[in-house]
N, C-alpha and C positions, 0 to 999 in steps of 0.2 A: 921460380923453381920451388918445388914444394920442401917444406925441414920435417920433420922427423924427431919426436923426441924420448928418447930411453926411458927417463921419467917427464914423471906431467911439471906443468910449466908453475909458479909461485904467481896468484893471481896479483895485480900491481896493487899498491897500496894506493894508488887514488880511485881503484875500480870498490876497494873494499870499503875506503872512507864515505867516497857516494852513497853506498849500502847505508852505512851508517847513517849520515846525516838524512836519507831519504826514513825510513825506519822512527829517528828521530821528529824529523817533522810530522809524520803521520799522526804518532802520538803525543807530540804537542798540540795538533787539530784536533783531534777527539778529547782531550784533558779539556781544551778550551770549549767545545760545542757539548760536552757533559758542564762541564763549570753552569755555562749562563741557561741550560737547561734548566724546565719545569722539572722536580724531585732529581737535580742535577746534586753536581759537589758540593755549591756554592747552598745551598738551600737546607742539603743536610746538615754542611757545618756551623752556619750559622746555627741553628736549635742543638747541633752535637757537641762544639767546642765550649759552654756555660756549664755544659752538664758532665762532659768529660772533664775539664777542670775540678767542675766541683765533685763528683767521686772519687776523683784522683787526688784532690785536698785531703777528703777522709781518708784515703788510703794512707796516703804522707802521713798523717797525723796517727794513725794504727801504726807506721810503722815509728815512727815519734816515741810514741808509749814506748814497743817494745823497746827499742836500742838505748833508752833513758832509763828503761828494769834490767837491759842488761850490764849496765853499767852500776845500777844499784845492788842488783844480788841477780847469783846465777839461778836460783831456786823461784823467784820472784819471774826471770823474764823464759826457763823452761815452763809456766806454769800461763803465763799469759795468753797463746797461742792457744790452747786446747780450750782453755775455758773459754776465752772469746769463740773461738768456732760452734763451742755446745752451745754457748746463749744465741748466735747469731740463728745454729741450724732451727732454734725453737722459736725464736725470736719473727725470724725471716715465713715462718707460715703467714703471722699475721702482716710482716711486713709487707709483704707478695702480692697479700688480697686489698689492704687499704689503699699501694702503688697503683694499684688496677686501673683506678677513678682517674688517673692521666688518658685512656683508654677515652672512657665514659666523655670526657672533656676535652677531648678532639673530635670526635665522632658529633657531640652537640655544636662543638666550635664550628666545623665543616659543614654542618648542615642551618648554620647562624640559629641554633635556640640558644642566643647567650640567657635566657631567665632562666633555665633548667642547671642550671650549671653550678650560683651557690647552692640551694637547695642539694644537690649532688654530694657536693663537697661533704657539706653536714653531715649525711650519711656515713659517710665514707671516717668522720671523726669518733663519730658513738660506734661505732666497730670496734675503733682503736681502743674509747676508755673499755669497753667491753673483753678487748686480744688481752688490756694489761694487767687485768684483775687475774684474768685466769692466770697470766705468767706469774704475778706474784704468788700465786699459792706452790707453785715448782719451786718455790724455794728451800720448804718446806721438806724437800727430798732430794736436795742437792748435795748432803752428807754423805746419802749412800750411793746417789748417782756416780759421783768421784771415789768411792771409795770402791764401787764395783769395776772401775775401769782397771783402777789397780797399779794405777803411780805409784812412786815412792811417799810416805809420808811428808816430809815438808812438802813436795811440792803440790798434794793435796791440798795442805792447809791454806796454800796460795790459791789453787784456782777454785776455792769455794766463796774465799771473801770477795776475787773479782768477779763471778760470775754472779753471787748475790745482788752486789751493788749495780750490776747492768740491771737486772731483772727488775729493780725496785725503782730504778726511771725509766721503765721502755716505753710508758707511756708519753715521753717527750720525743724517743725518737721514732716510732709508731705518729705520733700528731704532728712532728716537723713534715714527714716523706709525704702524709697527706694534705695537710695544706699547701706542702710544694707542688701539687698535682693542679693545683685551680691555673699558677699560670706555667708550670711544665705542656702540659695538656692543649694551650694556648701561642704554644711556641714563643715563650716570653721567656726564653730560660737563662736571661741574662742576670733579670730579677733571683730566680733561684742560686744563682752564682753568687751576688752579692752577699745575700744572706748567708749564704752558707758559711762562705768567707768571714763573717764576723763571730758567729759560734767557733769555728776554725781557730780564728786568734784566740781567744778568749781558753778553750779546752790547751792551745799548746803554751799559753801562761798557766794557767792554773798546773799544767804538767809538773813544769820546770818549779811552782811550788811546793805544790804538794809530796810529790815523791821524793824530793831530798829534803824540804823542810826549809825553804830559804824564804827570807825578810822574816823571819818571825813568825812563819806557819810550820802547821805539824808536822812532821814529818811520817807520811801515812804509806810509803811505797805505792805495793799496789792498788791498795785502796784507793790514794791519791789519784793514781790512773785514771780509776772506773772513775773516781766523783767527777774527775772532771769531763770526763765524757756526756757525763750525765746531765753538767751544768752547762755543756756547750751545746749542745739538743735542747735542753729549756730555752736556751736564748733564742736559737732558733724560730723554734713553735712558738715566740712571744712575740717577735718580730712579722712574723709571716699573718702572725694574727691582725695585729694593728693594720698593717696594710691592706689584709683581704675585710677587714670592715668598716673600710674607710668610706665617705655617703660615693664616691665616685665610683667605685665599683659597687656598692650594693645598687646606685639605681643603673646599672646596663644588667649587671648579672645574677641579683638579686641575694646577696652573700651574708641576709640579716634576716633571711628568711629560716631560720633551726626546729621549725617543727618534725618532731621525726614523720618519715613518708617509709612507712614498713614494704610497701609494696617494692618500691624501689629496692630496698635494703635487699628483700629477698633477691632478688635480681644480682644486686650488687656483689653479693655472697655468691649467687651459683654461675658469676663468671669469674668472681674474683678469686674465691676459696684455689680453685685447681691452680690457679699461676702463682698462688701463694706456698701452695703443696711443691708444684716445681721449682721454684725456689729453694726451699728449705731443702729438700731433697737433693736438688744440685750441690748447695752449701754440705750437706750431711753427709754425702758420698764421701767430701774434701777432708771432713771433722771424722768418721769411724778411720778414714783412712790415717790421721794424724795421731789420733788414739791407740791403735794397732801398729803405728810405727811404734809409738808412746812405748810399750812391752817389751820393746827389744832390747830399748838402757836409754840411759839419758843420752848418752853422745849421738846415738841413733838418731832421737826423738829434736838434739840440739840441729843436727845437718838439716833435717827436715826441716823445721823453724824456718831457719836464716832462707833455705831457697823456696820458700811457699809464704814468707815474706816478701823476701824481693816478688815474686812471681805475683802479692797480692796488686805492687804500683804498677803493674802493665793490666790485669786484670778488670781492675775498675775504672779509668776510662774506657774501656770493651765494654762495661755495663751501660753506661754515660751513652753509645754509642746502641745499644739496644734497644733502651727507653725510645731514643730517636728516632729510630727504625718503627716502633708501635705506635710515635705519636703520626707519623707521618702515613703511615699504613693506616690509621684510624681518621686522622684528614680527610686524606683523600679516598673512603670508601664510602664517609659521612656526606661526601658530595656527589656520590657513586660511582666514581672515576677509579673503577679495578686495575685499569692499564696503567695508570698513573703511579698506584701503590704498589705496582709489583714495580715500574719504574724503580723507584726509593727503593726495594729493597733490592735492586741490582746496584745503587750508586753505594749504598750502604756496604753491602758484601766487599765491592772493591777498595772500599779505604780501610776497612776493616784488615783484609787479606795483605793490603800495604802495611799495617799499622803491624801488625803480626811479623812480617818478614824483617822487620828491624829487629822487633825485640830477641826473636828467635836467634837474628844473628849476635844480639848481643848477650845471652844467656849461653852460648858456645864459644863466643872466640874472647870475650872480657869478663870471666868469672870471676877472678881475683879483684879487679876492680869493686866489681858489683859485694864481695865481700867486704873490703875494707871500712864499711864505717860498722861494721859489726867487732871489728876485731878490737875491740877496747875495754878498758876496767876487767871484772871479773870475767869478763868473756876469752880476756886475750888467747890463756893459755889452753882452753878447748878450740878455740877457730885453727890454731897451726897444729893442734892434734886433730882434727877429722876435716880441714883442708881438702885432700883428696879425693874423700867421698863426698861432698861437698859439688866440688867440679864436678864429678859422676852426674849426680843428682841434677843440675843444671839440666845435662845435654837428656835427662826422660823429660823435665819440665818441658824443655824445647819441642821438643816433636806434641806434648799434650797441647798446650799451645796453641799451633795450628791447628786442630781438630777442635777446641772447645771455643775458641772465637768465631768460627765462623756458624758452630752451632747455637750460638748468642742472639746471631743476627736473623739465621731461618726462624728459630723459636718468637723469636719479638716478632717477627710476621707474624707469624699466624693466628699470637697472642691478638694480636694488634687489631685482628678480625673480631674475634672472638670463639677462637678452636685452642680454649685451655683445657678440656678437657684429655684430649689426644698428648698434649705434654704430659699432664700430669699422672696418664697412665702409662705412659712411657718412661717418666723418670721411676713412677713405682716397680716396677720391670726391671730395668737396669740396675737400680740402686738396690736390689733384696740380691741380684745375682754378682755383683760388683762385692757384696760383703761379704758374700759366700767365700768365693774367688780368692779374694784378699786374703781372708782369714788363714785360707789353705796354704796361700800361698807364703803368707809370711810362717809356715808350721816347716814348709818344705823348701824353701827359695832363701829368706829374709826380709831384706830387707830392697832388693833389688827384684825380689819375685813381688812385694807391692808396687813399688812404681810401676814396674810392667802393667799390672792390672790397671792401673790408672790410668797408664794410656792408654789400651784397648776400652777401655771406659768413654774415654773420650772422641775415639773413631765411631763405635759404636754410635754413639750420641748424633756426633754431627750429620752424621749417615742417615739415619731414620729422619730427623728434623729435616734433613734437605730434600729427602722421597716424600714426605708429608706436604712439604711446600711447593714441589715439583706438581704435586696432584690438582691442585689449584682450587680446590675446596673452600679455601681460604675468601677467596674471592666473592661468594657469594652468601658471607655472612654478616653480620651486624649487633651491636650491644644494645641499640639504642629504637626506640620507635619511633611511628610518626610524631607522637602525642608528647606535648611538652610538659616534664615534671615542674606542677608547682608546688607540692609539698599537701 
C-alpha cells in the first residue's frame, strides 16, 4: 500500500554520511594523483616551503623590529612602518629587476646551459652595485620627502633616521636576493633557506642589542633596527658568495667567470626593469595608502600598523609561493613543455587559494588574538583605545586578501614567460587611479572610505592578471636564446 507524506521525509543519516565519505574519498584520490604528479603538489612544495619559510622569517623578523620599537617608544614604532614601506617601494624597483635572474636561471637550467648561468648571475650583481648608488643619493632628499607627507614632528625625525640607514646598505640586500637567484632559479631553495636563516639570527640578536642597549651596547632605538637589518643582509651576501665561488660550482656553472657581457645586461634590464616597476608599484600602492591613512592622526595611522603588520606574516610566504610559480613556469617553458607550466600554475593557484582560506578565516573570527603581542609597553594604552577599529580593519584586510594572492600567483605566470611588460603597464594604471580614489576618498569617507579602495584595488588586480593569463600568450614566450652566454 502506497504512504503519503504531508511533508517530505528527513533523508537517513547513513544515506547522508555515504555522501560524505564518498565526496571525501574522491578528494583524497585527486590530492594523492595531484601529490605524485609531474608540476603536482609535491614538486611545488618542495621548491615553495625553503622559500616560504624563508620570506616568512623576514617577515617575522619586520615584525620583530616593530613590536620591540613598540615597546621602546610609541613615536619610534608609529614611524617604523611608513618608512620602511617608502624605502621598500624605491628600494623594490631595483629589487624586482636583479630577482628577475631566478627567471633567466631556470629557463638556462631547463634547457641544461648550466655555463650561462654564473656569468648571469654577475650581471644580474653590477645592476645591484649600480640600483645602490643611485639610492644612496635619495637620501639626500629624504628631509623633505617626510616632511612633505606631513607627519607629526617626532615621528618625522624617526622615520628619516631609519629610512637613511636602509638606503645606505641596500646594496647587501639588492646582492643577497641576487645571489639567491643562482640556486633559487635551480630549485635548490633549501640552500636559500639555510642562509637566510643565519642573517635571520644574527639581525633578531643584534635587535634585542641595539634598540634597548643590553651587554654593553648603545642604545640606538631605531637606528639599532635598521643597522641591524643592514648587518643581517651583509652576512647574507657573504655567505651566499663563498659558496657560489667555490671550484665546484665554478667548473659545472662557470660562477668565476665576472667579465661584464652588456649585451646580456641590456637584455637583463628590458625583462627585468617592468617586474621591478611591478613590484615597487604593488608595494607603493600599500606605502601612499599607509601615508594617507598617516593624515588622519596617529591612532588612525596606529590601527593601520598593527593590521598591515599582522597581514605582512601571511603575505610573504604568498611571495615565497610566486617566486615558485616563475621558477617552475620558467623550467618547464625552457624545456618547451607550455602544458606542463600552465600545469604548475593550476597546482600553485590551489594551495595558494587554500593557504588564503585560513588566514582569511583567521583575520575575522581571532582578531584579538592576532592583537595581543602588540598590546605591551608603551603600546598598551592605544591598543584598548582603538581595539574596535582595529577588528573593523581586519574583516577589509580579509576580503583584500583573497583578491591579492591569487593575483601573486597569475602574475608570477606570466612573469615567468617573460610578459613583464603587460604587468607593469597594468600596475601603472591601477596604482595612478587607486591614488586618485584614495585621496578622495579619505577627504569624503575617512578612514573606512580608504580600505574600501584597497580592496576594489585588489579585485581589480586579480581580475586583469587572470584575463591576461587566461589569454595564453604566455605560452609562447621566452627570456633566454638558443646561444649560450659566455660573457
Amino acid at each position: 500500500m502506497q504512504r503519503f507524506y504531508i511533508f517530505p521525509r528527513k533523508k537517513s543519516k547513513s544515506i547522508t554520511n555515504k555522501k560524505f565519505y564518498i565526496i571525501f574519498a574522491m578528494s583524497f584520490k585527486y590530492i594523492i594523483r595531484r601529490w605524485k604528479a609531474k608540476a603536482g603538489y609535491y614538486e611545488f612544495l618542495s621548491i615553495a616551503l625553503p622559500l616560504i619559510i624563508s620570506t616568512g622569517t623576514w617577515a617575522f623578523q619586520n615584525f620583530i623590529d616593530r613590536f620591540f620599537l613598540a615597546w621602546y617608544s610609541h613615536d619610534s614604532y608609529a614611524a617604523v612602518f611608513p618608512a620602511e614601506l617608502l624605502n621598500s617601494s624605491i628600494v623594490f624597483i631595483f629589487q624586482g629587476t636583479v630577482a628577475y635572474i631566478d627567471v633567466f636561471v631556470s629557463q638556462y637550467n631547463g634547457k641544461k646551459e648550466y655555463k650561462s648561468i654564473g656569468p648571469a648571475i654577475w650581471q644580474a650583481v653590477y645592476f645591484a652595485v649600480l640600483s645602490s648608488v643611485g639610492i644612496f643619493f635619495i637620501t639626500f632628499f629624504s628631509s623633505d620627502i617626510f616632511n612633505f607627507i606631513g607627519h607629526s614632528k617626532d615621528i618625522i625625525h624617526e622615520e628619516i633616521k631609519y629610512f637613511n640607514i636602509l638606503c645606505y646598505g641596500s646594496f647587501f640586500y639588492l646582492g643577497s636576493s641576487t645571489l639567491s637567484g643562482f640556486y633559487a632559479g635551480r630549485k635548490k631553495t633549501k640552500t636559500v633557506l639555510l642562509v637566510n636563516l643565519i642573517g635571520i639570527f644574527v639581525n633578531i640578536i643584534l635587535d634585542y642589542l641595539l634598540i634597548f642597549g643590553h651587554l654593553g651596547f648603545p642604545k640606538l632605538g631605531i637606528e639599532g633596527a635598521a643597522l641591524s637589518t643592514i648587518i643581517g643582509f651583509a652576512v647574507v651576501f657573504i655567505v651566499f658568495l663563498i659558496l657560489i665561488l667555490s671550484k665546484k660550482n665554478n667548473s659545472k656553472f662557470n660562477t668565476r667567470r665576472l667579465k661584464p657581457n652588456f649585451k646580456f645586461l641590456k637584455k637583463f634590464i628590458r625583462f627585468g626593469f617592468p617586474s621591478g616597476v611591478h613590484m615597487s608599484l604593488d608595494l607603493s600602492a600599500i606605502t601612499f595608502f599607509s601615508l594617507i591613512v598617516g593624515t588622519l592622526g596617529k591612532l588612525e595611522l596606529s590601527a593601520t600598523n598593527i593590521v598591515m603588520n599582522i597581514y605582512d606574516l601571511s603575505y610573504m610566504p604568498l611571495v615565497g609561493m610566486g617566486i615558485t610559480t616563475s621558477i617552475m613556469t620558467g623550467n618547464y617553458l625552457g624545456r618547451n613543455k607550455a602544458s606542463m607550466a600552465q600545469k604548475s600554475v593550476i597546482t600553485a593557484s590551489q594551495i595558494v587559494f587554500t593557504f588564503t582560506i585560513f588566514t582569511f578565516l583567521m583575520f575575522l573570527l581571532v582578531p584579538n588574538f592576532l592583537i595581543k603581542p602588540f598590546a605591551k609597553g608603551s603600546e598598551l594604552l592605544i591598543i584598548e583605545q582603538i581595539r574596535p577599529t582595529i577588528i573593523i580593519l581586519f574583516r577589509f584586510i580579509a576580503a583584500f586578501s583573497l583578491f591579492e594572492s591569487l593575483s601573486i600567483i597569475f602574475s608570477s605566470a606570466i612573469k615567468g614567460a617573460g610578459d613583464t611588460k603587460f604587468v607593469m603597464k597594468l600596475l601603472i594604471i591601477l596604482f595612478t587611479a587607486a591614488s586618485i580614489t584614495m585621496y578622495i576618498a579619505k577627504k569624503c569617507f575617512g578612514l573606512y572610505g580608504c580600505w574600501s579602495i584597497l580592496v576594489i584595488y585588489g579585485i581589480i588586480l586579480n581580475a586583469s592578471c587572470y584575463l591576461r593569463y587566461k589569454s595564453g600568450k604566455w605560452k609562447k614566450m621566452h627570456v633566454i636564446e638558443m646561444k649560450v652566454i659566455n660573457g
